[in-house]
mmCIF file of the N, C-alpha and C atoms, coordinates in Angstrom:
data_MODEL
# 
_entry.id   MODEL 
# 
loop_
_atom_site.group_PDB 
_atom_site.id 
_atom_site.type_symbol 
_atom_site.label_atom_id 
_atom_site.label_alt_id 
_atom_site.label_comp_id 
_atom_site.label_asym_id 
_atom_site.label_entity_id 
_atom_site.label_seq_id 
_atom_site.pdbx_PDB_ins_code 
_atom_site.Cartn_x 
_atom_site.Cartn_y 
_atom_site.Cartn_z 
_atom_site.occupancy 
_atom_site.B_iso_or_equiv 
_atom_site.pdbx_formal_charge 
_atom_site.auth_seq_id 
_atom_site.auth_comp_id 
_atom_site.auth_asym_id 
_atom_site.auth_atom_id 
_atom_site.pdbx_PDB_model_num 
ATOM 1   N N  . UNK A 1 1  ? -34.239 -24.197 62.113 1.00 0.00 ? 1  UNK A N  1 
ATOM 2   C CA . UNK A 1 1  ? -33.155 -24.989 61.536 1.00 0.00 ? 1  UNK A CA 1 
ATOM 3   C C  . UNK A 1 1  ? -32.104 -24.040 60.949 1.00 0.00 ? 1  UNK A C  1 
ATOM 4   N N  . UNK A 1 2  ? -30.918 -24.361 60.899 1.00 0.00 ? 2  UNK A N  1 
ATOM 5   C CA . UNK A 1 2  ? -29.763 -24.017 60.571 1.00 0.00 ? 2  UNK A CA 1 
ATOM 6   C C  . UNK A 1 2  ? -29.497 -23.775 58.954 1.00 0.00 ? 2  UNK A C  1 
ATOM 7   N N  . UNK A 1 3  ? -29.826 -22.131 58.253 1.00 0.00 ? 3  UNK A N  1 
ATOM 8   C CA . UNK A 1 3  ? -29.951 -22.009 57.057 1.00 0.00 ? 3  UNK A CA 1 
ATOM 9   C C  . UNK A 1 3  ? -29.027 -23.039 56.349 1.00 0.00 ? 3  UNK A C  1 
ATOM 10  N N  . UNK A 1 4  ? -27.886 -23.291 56.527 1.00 0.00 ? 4  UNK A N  1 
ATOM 11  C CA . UNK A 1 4  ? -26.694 -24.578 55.773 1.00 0.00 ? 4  UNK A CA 1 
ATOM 12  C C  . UNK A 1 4  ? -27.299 -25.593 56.135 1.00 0.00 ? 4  UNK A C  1 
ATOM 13  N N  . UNK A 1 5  ? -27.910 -26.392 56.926 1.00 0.00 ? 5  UNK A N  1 
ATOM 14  C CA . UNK A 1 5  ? -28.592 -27.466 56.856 1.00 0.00 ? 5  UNK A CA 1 
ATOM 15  C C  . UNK A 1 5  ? -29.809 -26.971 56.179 1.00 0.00 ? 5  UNK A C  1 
ATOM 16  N N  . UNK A 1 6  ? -30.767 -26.332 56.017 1.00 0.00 ? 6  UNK A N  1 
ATOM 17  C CA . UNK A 1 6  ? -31.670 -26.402 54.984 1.00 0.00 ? 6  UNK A CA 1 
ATOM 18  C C  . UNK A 1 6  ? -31.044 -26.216 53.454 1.00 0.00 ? 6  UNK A C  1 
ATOM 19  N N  . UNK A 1 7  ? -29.994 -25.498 53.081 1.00 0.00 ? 7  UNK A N  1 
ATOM 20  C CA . UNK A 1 7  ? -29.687 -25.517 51.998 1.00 0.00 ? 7  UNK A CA 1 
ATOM 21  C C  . UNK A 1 7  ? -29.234 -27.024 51.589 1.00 0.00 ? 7  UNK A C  1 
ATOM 22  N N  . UNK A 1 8  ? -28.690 -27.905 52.554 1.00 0.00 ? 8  UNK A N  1 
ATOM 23  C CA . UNK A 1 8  ? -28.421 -29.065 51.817 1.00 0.00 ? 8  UNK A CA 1 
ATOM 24  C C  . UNK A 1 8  ? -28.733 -29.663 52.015 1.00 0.00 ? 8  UNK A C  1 
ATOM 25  N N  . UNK A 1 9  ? -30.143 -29.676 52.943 1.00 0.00 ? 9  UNK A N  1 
ATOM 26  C CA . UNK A 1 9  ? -31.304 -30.701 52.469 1.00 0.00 ? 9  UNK A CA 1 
ATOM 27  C C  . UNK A 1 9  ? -31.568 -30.430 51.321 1.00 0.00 ? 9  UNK A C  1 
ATOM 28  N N  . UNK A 1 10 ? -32.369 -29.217 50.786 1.00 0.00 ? 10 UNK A N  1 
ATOM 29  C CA . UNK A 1 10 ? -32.960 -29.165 49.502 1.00 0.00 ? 10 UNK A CA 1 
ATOM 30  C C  . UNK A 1 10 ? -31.865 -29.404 48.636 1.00 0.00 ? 10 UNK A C  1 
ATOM 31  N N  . UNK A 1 11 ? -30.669 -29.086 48.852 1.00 0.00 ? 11 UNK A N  1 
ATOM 32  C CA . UNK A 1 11 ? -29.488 -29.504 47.661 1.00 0.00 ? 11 UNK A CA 1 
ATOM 33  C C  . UNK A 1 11 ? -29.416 -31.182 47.293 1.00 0.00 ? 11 UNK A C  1 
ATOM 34  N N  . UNK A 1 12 ? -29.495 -31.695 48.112 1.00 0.00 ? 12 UNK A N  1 
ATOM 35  C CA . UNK A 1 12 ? -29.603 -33.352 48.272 1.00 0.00 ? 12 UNK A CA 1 
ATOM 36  C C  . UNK A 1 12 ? -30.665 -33.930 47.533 1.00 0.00 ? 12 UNK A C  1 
ATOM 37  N N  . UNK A 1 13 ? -31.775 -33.218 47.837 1.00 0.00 ? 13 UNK A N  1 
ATOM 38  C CA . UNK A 1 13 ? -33.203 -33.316 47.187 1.00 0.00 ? 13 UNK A CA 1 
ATOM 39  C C  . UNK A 1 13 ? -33.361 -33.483 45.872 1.00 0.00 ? 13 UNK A C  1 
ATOM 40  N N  . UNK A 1 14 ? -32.711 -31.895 45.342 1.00 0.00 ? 14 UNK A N  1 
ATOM 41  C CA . UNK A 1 14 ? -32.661 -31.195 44.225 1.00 0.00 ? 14 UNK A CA 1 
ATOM 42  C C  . UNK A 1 14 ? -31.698 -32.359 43.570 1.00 0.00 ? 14 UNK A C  1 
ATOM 43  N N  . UNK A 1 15 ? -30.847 -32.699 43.766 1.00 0.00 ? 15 UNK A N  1 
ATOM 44  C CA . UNK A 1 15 ? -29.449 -33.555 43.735 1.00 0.00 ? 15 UNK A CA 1 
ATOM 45  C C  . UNK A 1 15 ? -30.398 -35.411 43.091 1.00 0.00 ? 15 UNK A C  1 
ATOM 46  N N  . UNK A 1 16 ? -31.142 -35.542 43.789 1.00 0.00 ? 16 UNK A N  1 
ATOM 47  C CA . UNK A 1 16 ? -31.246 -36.926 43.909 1.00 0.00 ? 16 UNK A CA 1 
ATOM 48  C C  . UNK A 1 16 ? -32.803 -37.170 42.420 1.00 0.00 ? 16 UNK A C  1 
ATOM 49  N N  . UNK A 1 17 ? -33.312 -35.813 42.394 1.00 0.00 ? 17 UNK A N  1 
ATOM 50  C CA . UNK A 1 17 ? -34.376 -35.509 41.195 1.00 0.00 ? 17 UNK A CA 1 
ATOM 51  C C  . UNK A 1 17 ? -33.556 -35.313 40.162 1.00 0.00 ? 17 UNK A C  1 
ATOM 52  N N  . UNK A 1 18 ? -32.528 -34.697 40.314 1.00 0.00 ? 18 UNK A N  1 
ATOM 53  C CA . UNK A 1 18 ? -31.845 -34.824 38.914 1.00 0.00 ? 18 UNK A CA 1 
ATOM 54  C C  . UNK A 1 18 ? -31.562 -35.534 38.612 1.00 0.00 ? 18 UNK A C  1 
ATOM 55  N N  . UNK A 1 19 ? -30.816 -36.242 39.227 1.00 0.00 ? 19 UNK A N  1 
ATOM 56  C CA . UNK A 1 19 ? -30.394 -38.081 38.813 1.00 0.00 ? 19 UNK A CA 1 
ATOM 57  C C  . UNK A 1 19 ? -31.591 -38.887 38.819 1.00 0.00 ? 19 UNK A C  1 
ATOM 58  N N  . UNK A 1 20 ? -32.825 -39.000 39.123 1.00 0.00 ? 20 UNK A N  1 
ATOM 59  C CA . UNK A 1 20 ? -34.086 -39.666 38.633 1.00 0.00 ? 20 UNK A CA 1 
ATOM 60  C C  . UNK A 1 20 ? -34.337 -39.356 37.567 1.00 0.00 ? 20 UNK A C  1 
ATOM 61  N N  . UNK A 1 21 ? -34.366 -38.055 37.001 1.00 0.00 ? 21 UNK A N  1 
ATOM 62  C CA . UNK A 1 21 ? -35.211 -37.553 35.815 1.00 0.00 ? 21 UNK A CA 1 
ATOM 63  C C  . UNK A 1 21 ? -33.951 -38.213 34.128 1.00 0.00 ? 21 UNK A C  1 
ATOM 64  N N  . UNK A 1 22 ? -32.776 -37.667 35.243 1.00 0.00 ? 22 UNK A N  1 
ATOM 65  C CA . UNK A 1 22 ? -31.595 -38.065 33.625 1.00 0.00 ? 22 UNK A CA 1 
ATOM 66  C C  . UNK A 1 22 ? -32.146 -39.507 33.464 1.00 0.00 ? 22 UNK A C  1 
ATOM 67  N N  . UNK A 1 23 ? -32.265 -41.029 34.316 1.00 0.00 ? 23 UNK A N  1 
ATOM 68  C CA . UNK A 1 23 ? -32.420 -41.995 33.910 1.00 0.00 ? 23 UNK A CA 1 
ATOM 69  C C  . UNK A 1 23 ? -31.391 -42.686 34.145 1.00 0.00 ? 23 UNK A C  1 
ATOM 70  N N  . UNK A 1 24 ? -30.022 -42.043 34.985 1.00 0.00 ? 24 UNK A N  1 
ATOM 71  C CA . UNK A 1 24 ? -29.265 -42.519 35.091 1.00 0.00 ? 24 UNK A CA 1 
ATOM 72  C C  . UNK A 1 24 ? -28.177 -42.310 35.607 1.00 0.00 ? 24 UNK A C  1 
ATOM 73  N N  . UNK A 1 25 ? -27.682 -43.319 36.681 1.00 0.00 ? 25 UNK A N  1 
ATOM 74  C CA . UNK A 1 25 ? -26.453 -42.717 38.022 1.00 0.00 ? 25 UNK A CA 1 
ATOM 75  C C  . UNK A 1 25 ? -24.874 -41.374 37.658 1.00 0.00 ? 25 UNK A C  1 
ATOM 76  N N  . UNK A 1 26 ? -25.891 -40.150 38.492 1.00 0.00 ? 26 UNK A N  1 
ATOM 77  C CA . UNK A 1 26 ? -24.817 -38.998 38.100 1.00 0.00 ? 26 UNK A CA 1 
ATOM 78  C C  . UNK A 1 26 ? -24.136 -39.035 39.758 1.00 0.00 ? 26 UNK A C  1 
ATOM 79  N N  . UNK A 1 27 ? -23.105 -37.904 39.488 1.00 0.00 ? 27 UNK A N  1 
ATOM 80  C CA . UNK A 1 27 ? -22.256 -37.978 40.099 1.00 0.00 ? 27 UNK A CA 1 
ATOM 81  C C  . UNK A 1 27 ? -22.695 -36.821 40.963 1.00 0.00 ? 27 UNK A C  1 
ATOM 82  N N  . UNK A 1 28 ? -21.750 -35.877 42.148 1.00 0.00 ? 28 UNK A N  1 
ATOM 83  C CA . UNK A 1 28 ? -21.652 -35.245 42.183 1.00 0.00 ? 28 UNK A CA 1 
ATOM 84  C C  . UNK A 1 28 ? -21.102 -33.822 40.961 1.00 0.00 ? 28 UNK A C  1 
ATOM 85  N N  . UNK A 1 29 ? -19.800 -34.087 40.953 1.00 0.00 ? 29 UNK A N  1 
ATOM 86  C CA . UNK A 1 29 ? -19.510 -33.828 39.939 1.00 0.00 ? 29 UNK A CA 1 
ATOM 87  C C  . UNK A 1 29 ? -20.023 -33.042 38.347 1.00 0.00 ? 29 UNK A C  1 
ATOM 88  N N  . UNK A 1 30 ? -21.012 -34.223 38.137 1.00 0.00 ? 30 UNK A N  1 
ATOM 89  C CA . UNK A 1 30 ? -21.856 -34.318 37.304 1.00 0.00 ? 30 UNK A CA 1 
ATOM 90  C C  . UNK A 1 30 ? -22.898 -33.773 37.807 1.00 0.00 ? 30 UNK A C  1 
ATOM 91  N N  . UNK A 1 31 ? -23.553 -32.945 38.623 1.00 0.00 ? 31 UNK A N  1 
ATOM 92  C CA . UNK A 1 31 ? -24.498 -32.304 38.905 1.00 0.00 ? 31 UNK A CA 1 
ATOM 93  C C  . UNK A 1 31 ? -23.702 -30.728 39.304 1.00 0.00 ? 31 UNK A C  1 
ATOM 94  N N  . UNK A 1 32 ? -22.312 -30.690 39.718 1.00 0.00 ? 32 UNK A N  1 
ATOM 95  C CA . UNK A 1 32 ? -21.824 -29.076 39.680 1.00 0.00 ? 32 UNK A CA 1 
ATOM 96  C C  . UNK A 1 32 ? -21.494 -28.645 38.232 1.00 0.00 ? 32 UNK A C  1 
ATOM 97  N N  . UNK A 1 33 ? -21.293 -29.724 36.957 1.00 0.00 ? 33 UNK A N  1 
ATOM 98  C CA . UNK A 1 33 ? -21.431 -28.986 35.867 1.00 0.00 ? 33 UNK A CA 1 
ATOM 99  C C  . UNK A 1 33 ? -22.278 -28.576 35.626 1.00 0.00 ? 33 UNK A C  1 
ATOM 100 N N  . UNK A 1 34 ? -23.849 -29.078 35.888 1.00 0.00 ? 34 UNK A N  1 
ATOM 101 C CA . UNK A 1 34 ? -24.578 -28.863 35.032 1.00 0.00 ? 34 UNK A CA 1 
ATOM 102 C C  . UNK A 1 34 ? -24.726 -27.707 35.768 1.00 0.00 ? 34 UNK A C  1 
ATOM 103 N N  . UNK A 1 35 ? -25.072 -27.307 37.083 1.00 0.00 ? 35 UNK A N  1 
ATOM 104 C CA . UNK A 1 35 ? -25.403 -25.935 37.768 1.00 0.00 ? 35 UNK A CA 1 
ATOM 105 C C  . UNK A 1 35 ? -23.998 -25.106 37.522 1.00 0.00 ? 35 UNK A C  1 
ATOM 106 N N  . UNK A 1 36 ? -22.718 -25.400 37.085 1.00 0.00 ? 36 UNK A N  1 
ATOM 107 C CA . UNK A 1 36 ? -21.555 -24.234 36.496 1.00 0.00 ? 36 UNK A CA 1 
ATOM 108 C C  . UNK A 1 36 ? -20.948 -23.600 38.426 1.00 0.00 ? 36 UNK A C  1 
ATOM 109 N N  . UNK A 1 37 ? -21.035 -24.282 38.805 1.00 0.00 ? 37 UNK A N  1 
ATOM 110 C CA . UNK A 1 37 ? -20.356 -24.280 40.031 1.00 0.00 ? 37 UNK A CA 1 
ATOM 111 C C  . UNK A 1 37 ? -19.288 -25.174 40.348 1.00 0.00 ? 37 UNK A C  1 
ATOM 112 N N  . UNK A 1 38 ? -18.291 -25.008 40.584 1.00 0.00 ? 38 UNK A N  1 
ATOM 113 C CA . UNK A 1 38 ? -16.811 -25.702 41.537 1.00 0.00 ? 38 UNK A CA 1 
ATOM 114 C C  . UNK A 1 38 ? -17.469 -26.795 42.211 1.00 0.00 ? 38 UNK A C  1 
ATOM 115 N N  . UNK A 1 39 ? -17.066 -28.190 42.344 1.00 0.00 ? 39 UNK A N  1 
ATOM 116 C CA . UNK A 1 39 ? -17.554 -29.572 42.455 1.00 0.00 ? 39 UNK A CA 1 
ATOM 117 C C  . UNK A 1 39 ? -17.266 -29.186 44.089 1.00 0.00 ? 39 UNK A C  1 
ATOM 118 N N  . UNK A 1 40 ? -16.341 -28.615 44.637 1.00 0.00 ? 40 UNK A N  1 
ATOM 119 C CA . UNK A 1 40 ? -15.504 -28.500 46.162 1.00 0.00 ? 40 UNK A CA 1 
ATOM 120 C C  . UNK A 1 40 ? -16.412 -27.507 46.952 1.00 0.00 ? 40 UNK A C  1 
ATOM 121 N N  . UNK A 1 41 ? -16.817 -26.915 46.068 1.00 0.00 ? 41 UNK A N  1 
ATOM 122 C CA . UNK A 1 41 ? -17.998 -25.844 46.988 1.00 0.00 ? 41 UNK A CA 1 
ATOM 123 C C  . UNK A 1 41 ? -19.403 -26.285 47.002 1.00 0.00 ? 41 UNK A C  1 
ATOM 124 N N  . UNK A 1 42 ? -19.767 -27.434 45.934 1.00 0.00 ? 42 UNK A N  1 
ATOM 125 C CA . UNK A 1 42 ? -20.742 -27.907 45.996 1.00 0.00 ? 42 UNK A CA 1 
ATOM 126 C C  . UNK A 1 42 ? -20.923 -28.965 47.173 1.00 0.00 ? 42 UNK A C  1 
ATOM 127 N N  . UNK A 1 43 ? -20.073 -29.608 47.337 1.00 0.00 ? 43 UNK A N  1 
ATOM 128 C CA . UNK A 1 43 ? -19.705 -30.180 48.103 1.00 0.00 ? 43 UNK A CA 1 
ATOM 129 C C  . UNK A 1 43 ? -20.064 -29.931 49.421 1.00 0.00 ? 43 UNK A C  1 
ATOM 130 N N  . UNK A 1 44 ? -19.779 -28.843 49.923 1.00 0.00 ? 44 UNK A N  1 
ATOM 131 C CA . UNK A 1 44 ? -19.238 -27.854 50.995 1.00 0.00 ? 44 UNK A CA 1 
ATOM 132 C C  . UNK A 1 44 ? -20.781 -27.904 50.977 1.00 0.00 ? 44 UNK A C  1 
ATOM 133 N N  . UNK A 1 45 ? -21.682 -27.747 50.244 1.00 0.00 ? 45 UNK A N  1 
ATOM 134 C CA . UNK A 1 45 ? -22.901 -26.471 50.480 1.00 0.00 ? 45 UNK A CA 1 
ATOM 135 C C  . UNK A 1 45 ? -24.086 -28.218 50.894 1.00 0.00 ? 45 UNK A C  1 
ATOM 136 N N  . UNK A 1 46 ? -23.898 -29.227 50.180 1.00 0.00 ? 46 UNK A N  1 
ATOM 137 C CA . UNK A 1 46 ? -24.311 -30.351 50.572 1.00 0.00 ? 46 UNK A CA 1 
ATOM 138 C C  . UNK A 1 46 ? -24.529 -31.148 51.798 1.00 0.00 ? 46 UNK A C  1 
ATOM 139 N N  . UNK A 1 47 ? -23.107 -30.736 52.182 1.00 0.00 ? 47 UNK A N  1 
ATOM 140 C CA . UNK A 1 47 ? -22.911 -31.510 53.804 1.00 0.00 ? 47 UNK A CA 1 
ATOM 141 C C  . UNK A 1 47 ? -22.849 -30.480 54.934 1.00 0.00 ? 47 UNK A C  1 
ATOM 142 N N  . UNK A 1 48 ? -23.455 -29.242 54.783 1.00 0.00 ? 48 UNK A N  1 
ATOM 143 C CA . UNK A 1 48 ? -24.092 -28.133 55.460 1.00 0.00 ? 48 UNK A CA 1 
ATOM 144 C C  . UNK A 1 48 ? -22.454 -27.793 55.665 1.00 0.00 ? 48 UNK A C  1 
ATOM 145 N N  . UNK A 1 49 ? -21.727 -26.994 55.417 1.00 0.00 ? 49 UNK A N  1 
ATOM 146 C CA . UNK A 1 49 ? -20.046 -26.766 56.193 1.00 0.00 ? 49 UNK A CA 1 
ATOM 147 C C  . UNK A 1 49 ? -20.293 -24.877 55.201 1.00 0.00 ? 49 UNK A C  1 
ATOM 148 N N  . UNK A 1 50 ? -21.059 -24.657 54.402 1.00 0.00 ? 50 UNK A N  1 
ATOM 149 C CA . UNK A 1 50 ? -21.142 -23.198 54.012 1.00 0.00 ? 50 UNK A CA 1 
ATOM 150 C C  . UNK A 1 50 ? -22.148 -23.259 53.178 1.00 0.00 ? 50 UNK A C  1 
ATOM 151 N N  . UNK A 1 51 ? -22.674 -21.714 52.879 1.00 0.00 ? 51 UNK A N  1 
ATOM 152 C CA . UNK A 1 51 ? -23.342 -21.150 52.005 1.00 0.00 ? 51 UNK A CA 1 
ATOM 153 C C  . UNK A 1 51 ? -22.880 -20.661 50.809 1.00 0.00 ? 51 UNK A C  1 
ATOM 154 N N  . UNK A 1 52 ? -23.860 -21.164 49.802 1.00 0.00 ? 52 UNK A N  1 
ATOM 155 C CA . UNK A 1 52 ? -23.657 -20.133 48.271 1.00 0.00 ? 52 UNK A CA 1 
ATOM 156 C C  . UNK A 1 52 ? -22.961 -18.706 48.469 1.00 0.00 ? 52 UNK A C  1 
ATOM 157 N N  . UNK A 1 53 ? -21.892 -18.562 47.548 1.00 0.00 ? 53 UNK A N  1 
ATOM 158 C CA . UNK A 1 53 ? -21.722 -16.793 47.650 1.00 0.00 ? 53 UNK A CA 1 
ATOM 159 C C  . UNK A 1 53 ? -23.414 -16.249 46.780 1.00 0.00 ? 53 UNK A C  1 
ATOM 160 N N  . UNK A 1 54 ? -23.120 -15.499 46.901 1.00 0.00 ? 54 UNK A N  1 
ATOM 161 C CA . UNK A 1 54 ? -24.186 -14.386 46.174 1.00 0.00 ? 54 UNK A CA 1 
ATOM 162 C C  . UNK A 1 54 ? -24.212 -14.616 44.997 1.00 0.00 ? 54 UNK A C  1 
ATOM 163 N N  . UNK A 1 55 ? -23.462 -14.674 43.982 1.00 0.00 ? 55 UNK A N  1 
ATOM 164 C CA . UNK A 1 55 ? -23.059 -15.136 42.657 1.00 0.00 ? 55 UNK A CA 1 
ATOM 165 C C  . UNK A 1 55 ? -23.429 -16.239 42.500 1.00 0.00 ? 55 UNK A C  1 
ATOM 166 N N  . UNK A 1 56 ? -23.433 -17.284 43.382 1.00 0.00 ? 56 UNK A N  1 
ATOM 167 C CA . UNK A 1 56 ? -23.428 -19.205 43.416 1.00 0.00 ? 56 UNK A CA 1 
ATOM 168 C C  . UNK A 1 56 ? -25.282 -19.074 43.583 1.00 0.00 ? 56 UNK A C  1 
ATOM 169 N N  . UNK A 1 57 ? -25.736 -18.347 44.794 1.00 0.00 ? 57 UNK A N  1 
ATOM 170 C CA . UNK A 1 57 ? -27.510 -18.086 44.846 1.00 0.00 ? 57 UNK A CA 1 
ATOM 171 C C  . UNK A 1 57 ? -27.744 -17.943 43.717 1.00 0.00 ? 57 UNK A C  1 
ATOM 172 N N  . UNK A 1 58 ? -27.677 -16.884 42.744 1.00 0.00 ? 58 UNK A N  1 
ATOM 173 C CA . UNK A 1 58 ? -28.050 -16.393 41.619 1.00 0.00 ? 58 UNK A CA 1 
ATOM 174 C C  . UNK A 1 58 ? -27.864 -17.285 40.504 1.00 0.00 ? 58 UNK A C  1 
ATOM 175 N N  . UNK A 1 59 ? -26.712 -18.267 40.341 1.00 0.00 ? 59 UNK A N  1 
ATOM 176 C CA . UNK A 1 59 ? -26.724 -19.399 39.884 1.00 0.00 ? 59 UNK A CA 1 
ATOM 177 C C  . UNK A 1 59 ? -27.795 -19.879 40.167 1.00 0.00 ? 59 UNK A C  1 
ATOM 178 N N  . UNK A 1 60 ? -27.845 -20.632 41.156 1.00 0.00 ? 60 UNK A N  1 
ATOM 179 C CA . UNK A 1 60 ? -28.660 -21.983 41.940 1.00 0.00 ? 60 UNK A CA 1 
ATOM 180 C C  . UNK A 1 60 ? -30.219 -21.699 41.647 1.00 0.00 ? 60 UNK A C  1 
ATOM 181 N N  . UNK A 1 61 ? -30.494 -20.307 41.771 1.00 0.00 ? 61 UNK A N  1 
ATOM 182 C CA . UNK A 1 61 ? -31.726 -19.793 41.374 1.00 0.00 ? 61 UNK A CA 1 
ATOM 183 C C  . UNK A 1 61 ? -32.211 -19.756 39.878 1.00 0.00 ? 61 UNK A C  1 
ATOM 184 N N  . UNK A 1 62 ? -30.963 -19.425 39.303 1.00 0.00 ? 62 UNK A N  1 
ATOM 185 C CA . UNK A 1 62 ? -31.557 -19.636 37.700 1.00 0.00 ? 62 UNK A CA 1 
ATOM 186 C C  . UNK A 1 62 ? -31.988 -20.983 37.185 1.00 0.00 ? 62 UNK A C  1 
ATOM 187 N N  . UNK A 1 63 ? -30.877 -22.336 37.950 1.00 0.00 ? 63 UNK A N  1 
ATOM 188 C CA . UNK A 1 63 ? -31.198 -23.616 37.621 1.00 0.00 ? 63 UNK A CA 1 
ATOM 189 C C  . UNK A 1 63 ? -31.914 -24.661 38.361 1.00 0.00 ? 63 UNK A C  1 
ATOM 190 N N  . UNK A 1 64 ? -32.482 -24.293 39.419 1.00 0.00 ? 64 UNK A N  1 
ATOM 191 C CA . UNK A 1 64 ? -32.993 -24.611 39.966 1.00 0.00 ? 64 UNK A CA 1 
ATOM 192 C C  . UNK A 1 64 ? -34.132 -23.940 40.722 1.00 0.00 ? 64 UNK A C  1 
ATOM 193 N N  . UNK A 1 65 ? -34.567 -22.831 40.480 1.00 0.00 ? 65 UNK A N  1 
ATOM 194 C CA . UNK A 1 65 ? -35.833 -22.232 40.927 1.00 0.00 ? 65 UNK A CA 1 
ATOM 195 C C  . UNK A 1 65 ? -35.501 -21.382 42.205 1.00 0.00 ? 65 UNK A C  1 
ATOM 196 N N  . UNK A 1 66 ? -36.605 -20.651 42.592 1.00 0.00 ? 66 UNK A N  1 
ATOM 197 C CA . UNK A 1 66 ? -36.388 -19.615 43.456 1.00 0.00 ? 66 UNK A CA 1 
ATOM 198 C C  . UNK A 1 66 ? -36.687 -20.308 44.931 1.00 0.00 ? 66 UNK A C  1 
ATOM 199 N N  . UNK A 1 67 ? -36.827 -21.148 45.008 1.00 0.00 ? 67 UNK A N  1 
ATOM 200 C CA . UNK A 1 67 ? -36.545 -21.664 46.751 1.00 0.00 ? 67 UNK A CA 1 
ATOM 201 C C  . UNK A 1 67 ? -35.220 -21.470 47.179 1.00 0.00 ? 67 UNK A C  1 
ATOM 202 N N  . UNK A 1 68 ? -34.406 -21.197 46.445 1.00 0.00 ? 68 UNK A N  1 
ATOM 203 C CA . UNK A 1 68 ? -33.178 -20.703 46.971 1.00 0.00 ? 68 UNK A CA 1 
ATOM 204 C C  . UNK A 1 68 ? -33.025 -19.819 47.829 1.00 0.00 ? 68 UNK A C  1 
ATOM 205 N N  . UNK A 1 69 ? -33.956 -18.653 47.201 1.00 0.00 ? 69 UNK A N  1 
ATOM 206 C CA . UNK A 1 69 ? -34.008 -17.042 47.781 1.00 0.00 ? 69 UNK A CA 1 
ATOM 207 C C  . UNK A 1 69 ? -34.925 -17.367 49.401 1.00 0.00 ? 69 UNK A C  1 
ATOM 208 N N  . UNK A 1 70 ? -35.880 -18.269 49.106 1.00 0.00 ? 70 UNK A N  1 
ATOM 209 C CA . UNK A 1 70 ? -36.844 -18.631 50.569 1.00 0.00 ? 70 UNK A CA 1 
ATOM 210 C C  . UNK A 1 70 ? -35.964 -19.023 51.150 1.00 0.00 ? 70 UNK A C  1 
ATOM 211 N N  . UNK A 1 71 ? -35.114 -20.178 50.956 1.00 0.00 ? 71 UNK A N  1 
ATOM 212 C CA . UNK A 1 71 ? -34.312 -21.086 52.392 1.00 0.00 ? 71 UNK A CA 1 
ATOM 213 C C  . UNK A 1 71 ? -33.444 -19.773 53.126 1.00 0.00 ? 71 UNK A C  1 
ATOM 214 N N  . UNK A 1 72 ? -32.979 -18.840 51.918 1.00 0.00 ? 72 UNK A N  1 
ATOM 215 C CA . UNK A 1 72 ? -31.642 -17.532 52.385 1.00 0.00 ? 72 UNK A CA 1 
ATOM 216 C C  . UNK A 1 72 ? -32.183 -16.705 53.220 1.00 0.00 ? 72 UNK A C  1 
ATOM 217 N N  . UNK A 1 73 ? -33.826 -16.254 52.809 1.00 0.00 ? 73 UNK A N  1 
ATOM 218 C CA . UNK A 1 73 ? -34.447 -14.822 53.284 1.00 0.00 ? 73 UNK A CA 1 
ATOM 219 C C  . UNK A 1 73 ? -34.213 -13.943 52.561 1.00 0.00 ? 73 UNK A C  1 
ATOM 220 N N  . UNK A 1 74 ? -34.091 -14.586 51.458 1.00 0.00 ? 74 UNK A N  1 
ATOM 221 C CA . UNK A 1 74 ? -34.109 -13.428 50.486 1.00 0.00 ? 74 UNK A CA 1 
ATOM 222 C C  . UNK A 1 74 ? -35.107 -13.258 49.828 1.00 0.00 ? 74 UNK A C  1 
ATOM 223 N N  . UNK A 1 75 ? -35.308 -11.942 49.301 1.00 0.00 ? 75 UNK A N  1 
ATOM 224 C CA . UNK A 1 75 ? -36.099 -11.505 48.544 1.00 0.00 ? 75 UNK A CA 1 
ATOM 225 C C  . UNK A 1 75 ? -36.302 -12.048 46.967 1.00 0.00 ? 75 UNK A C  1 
ATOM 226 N N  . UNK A 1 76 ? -37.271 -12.608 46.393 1.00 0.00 ? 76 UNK A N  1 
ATOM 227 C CA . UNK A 1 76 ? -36.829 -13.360 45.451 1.00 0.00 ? 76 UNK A CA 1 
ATOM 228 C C  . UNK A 1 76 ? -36.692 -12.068 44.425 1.00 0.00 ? 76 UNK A C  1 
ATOM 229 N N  . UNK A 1 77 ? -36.077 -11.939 43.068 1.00 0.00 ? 77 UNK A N  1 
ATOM 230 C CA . UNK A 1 77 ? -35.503 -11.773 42.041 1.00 0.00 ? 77 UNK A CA 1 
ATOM 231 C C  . UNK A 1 77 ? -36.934 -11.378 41.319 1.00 0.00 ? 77 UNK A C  1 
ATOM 232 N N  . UNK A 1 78 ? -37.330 -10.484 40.842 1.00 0.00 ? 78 UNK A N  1 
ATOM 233 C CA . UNK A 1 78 ? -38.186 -9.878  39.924 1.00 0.00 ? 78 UNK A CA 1 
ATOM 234 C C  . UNK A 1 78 ? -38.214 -11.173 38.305 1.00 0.00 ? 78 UNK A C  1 
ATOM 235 N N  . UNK A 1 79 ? -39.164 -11.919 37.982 1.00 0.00 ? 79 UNK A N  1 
ATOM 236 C CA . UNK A 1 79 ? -39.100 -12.706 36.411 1.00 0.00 ? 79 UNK A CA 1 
ATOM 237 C C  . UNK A 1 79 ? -39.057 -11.350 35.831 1.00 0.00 ? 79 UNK A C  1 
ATOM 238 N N  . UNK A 1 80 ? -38.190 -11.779 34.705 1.00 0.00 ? 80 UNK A N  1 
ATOM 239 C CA . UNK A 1 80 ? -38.558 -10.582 33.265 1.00 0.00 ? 80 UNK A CA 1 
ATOM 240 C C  . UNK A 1 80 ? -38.788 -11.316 32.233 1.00 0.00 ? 80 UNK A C  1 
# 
């Protein structure tokens, strides 16, 4: 499968648990604040059309866990 289509499956995923757990209908929007990413690139990374920069991974990884680094092939990030 097509690394941008796996990233926004699990983004969708990730996307649709957050809005279960708050208790209550978020937005897009409202899910690129809370990860501190641009709503237009989130966007983008959702409907498979691009990938996280490097900076946006390292985001996505801090707030959402290291399956990020698996879907990329990346090497995950050392915990300290």
């Amino acid at each position: 499968m097509d690394r941008r289509k796996e990233i926004a499956l699990w983004l969708e995923k990730i996307f649709l648990e957050w809005q279960t757990q708050s208790g209550e209908r978020k937005t897009q929007g409202d899910f690129a604040i809370y990860l501190e990413v641009d709503q237009s690139m989130l966007s983008r990374w959702i409907n498979g059309q691009r990938l996280p920069t490097n900076e946006n991974v390292i985001k996505l990884g801090n707030k959402l866990g290291p399956e990020i680094y698996d879907l990329l092939g990346w090497v995950r990030p050392e915990c300290k």
